[in-house]
C-alpha positions as CSV (number, residue, x, y, z in Angstrom):
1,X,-88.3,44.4,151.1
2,X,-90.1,43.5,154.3
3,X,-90.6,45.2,157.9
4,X,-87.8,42.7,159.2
5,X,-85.6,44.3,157.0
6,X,-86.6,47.6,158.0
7,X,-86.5,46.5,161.8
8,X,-82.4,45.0,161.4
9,X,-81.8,48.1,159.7
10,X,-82.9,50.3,162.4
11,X,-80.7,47.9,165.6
12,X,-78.2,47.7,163.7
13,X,-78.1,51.4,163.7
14,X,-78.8,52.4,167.2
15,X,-76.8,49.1,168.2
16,X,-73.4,50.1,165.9
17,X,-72.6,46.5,166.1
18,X,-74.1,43.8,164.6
19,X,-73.4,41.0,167.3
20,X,-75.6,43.3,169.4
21,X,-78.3,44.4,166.8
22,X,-78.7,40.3,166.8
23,X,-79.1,39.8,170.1
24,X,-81.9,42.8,170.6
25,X,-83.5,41.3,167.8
26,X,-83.4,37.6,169.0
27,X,-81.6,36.2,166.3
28,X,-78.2,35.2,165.4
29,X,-75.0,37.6,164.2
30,X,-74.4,35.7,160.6
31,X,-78.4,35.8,159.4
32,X,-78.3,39.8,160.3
33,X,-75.1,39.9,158.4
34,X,-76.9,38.3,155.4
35,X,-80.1,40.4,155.5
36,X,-78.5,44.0,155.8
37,X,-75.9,42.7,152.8
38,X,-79.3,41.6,150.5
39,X,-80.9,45.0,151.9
40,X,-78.2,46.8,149.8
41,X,-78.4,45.0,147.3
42,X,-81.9,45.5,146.9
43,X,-81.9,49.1,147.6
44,X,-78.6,49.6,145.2
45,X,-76.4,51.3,148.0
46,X,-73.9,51.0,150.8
47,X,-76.0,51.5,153.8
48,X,-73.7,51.1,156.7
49,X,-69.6,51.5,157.0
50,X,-68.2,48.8,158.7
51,X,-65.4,50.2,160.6
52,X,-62.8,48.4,163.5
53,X,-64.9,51.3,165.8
54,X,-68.3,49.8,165.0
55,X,-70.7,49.8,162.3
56,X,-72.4,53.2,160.9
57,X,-75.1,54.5,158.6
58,X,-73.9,55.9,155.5
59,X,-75.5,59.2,154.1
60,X,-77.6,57.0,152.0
61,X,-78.3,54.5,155.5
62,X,-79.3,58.0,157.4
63,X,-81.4,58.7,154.5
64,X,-83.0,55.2,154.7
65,X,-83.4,54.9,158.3
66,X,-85.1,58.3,158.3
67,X,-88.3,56.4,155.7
68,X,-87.7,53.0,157.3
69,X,-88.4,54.2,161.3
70,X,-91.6,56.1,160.1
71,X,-92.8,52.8,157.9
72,X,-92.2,51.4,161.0
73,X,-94.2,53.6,163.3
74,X,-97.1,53.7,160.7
75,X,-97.4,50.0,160.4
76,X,-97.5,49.9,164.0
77,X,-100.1,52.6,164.0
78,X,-101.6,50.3,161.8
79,X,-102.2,47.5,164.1
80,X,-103.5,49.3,166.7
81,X,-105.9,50.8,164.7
82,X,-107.3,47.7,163.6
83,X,-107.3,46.6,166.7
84,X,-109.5,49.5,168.2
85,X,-111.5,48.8,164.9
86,X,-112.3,45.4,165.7
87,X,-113.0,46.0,169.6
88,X,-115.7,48.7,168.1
89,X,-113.7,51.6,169.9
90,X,-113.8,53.7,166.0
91,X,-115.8,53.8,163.5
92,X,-119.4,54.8,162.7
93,X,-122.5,53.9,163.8
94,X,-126.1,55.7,161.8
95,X,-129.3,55.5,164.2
96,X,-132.5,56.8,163.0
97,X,-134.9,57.5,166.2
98,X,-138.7,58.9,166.2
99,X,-138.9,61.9,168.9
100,X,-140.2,60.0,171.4
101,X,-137.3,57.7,172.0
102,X,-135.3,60.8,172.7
103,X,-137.1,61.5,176.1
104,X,-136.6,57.9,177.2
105,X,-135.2,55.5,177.1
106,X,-132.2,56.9,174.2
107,X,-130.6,59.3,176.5
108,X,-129.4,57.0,179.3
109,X,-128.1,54.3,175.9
110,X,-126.3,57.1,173.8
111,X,-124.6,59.1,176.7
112,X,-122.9,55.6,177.7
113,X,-122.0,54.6,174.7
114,X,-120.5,58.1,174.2
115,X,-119.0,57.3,176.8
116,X,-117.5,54.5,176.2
117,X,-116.9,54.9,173.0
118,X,-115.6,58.9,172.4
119,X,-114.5,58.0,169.2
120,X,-117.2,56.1,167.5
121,X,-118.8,58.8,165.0
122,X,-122.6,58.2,166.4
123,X,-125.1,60.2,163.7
124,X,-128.2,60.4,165.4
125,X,-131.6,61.3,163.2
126,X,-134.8,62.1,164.2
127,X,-137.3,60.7,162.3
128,X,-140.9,59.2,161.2
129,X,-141.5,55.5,161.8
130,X,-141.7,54.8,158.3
131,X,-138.5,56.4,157.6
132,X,-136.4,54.8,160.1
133,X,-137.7,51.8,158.7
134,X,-137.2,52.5,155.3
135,X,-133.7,54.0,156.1
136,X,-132.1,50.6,158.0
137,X,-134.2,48.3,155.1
138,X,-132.0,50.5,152.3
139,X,-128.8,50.2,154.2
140,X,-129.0,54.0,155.4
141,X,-129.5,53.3,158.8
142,X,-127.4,50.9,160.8
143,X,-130.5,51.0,163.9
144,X,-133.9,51.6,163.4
145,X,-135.6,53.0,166.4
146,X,-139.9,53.1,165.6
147,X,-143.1,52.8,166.9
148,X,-143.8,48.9,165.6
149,X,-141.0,47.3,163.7
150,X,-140.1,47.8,160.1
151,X,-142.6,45.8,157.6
152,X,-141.8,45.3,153.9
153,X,-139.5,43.6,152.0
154,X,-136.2,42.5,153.8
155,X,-138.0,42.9,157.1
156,X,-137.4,39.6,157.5
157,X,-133.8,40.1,158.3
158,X,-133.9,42.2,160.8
159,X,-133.9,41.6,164.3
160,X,-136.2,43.9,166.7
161,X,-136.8,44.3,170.0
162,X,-139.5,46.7,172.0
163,X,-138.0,48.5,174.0
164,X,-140.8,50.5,175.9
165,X,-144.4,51.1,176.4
166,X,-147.0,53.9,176.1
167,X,-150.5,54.4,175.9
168,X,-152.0,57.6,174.4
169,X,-152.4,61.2,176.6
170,X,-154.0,64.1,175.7
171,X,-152.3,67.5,175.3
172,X,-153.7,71.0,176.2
173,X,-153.0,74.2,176.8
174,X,-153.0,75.2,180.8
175,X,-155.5,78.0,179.9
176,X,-158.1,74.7,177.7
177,X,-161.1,73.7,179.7
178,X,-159.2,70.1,179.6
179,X,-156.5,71.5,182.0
180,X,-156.4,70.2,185.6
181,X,-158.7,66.7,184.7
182,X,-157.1,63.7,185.0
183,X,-158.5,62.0,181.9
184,X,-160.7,62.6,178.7
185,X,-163.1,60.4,176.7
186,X,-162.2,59.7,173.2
187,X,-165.9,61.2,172.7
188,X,-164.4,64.8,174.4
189,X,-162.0,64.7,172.0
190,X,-163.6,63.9,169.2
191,X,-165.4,67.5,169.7
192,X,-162.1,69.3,169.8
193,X,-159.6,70.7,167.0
194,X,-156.5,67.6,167.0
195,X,-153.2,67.5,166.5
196,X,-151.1,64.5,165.5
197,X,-147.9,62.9,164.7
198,X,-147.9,62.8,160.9
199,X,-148.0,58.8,160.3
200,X,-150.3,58.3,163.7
201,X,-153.2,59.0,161.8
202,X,-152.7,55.4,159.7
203,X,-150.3,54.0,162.1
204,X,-152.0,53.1,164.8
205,X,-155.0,56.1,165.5
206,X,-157.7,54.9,163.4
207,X,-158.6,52.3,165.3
208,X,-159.8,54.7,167.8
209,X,-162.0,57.1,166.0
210,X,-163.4,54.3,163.7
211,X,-167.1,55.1,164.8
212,X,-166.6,58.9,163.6
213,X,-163.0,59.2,161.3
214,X,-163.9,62.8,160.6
215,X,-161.8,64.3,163.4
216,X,-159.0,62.9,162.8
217,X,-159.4,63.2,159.3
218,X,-159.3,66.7,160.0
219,X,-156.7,67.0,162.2
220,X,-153.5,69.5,162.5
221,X,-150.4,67.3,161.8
222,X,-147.0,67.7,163.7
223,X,-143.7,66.3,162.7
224,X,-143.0,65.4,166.4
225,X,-144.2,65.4,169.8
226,X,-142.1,68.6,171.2
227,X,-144.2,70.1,167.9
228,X,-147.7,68.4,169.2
229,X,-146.9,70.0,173.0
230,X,-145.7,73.3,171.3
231,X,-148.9,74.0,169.2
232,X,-151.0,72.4,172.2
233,X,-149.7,75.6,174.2
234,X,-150.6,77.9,171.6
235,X,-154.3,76.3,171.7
236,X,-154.3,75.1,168.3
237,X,-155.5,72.0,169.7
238,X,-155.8,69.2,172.0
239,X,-152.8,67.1,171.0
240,X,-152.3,63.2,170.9
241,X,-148.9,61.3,171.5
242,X,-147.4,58.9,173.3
243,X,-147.3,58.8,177.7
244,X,-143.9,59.5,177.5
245,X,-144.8,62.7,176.2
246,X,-145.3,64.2,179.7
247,X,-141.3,64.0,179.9
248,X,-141.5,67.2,178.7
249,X,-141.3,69.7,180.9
250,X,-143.3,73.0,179.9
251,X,-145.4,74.9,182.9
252,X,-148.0,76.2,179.8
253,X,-149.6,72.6,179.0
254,X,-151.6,69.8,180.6
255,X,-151.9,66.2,180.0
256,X,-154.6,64.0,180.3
257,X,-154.9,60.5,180.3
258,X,-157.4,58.8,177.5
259,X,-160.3,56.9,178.6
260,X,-160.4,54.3,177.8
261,X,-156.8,53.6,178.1
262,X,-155.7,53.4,174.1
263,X,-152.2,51.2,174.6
264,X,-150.2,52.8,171.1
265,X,-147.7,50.2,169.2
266,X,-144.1,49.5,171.5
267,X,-141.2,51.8,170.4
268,X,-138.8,49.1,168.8
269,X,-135.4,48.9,168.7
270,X,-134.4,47.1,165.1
271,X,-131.0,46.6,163.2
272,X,-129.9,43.9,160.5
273,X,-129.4,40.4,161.9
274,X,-126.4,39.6,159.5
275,X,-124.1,43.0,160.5
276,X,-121.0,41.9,161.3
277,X,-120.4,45.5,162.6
278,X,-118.1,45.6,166.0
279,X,-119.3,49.4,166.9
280,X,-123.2,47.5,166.6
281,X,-122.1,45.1,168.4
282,X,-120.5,47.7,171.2
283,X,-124.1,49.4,170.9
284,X,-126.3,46.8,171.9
285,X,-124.0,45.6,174.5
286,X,-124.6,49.1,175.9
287,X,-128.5,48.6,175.8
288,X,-128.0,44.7,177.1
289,X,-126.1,46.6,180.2
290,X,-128.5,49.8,180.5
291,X,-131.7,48.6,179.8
292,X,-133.3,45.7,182.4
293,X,-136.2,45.4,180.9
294,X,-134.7,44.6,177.0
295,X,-131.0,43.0,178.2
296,X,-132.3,39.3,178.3
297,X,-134.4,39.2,175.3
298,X,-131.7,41.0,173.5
299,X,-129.4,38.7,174.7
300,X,-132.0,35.7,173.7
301,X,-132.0,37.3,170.0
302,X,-128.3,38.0,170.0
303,X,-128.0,33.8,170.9
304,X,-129.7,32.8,167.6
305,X,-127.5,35.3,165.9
306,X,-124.0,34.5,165.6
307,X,-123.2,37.4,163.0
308,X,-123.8,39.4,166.1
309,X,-120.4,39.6,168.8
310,X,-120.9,41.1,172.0
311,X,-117.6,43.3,172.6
């Protein structure tokens, strides 16, 4: 049994004649004849009375056509769903993000692909940079958003793009003696209490303290930069993080700029250069459209890619 049986079932029903069941369906009166007669057969019942009046379902047709127009229906369900599913309007899409990301540039990206996309599943984590790159090199992530791209095994199929720029500030309560100067020497800070990101430390802070490691070595550790602010304010510490970091918006803190200016590793944007994944391919064309500075060497990237469709 296929759908065109189903299909000359259902005009020959709401037709009652099969020289105009034929004609709806396109196709001669004789071949519609000799498909409805090898329907019953195949189904092992009388399906329609054919009367001098017209032709009509039989208990057994109604009971048929009932099955057949929902088959129908669902298959053509069916096709649209896989349609939306290959235009990337459904389906699911896993980015891991450190905090930073989420102040800019992530907001603008996500709420259009939102958007654009309302029924895309989008599972959003914040995380470390060496999670988010350990989650989209085991297949956990589908983009990586870090401070430096992923490094290890299988970083070599990835594809990654910066897409922003910070150099370090400093932190402070309003009440700290820091408050209200536009910069501090790295040798200020190395005389206060710290606080930092949990991976800055060997990620990319070292390089600054490398004529005296012990304050960092002794320095608070937060999770994230909200943290860093939040436990600047409660004077636990002058806190380090990212420029971007003055995004937030709290009237009990103060930042500082560091002298000398200490540029920190680009966030980068990184996802597997072989997914074939339409809702990826949706998402990036959202950051091509959304993001000046990243669109053409995405687009440059996305050339040498052909795995990668723009929808």
């Amino acid at each position: 049994m296929e759908a065109r049986h189903l299909r000359y079932a259902v005009a020959l029903a709401e037709h009652g004649h099969f020289g105009r069941a034929a004609a709806s369906l396109g196709i001669a009166q004789p071949p519609l004849s000799t498909q409805i007669a090898a329907l019953e057969r195949e189904v092992g019942e009388r399906l329609f009375d054919r009367t001098s009046r017209g032709v009509f379902p039989t208990a057994a047709g109604e009971a048929f056509l009932v099955r057949a127009r929902a088959a129908l229906a669902e298959m053509h369900r069916a096709r649209i769903d896989a349609a939306r599913a290959a235009r990337g309007e459904t389906g699911r899409l896993r980015i891991g993000v450190v905090a930073s990301a989420l102040l800019d540039p992530l907001p603008t990206v996500l709420g259009r692909f939102r958007r654009s996309r309302p029924e895309v599943r989008l599972i959003v984590q914040e995380m470390t940079t060496p999670e988010v790159a350990a989650g989209l090199l085991d297949g956990e992530l589908d983009v990586a958003v870090g401070r430096g791209g992923p490094r290890g095994a299988g970083a070599e199929d990835l594809v990654t793009v910066p897409i922003g720029a910070d150099h370090l500030v400093a932190v402070v309560s309003a009440a700290h003696p820091f408050a209200g100067q536009p910069g501090v020497t790295v040798e200020q800070l190395a005389a206060e209490p710290l606080v930092v990101e949990t991976d800055a430390a060997e990620s990319y802070l070292r390089p600054l303290f490398a004529d005296d490691p012990a304050p960092l070595g002794a320095a608070a550790t937060a999770r994230d930069i909200h943290t860093i602010a939040g436990l600047a304010a409660c004077c636990a510490g002058v806190g380090l993080g990212p420029s971007r970091m003055r995004l937030i918006a709290r009237p009990d803190v103060w930042f500082c700029d560091v002298a000398p200016r200490y540029r920190l590793p680009d966030l980068q944007m990184s996802f597997r250069a072989a997914d074939p994944s339409p809702v990826l391919a949706a998402f990036l064309d959202v950051v091509r459209r959304n993001c000046a500075r990243v669109g053409s060497r995405l687009d440059d990237l996305l050339a040498r890619h052909p795995a990668i469709t723009q929808v």
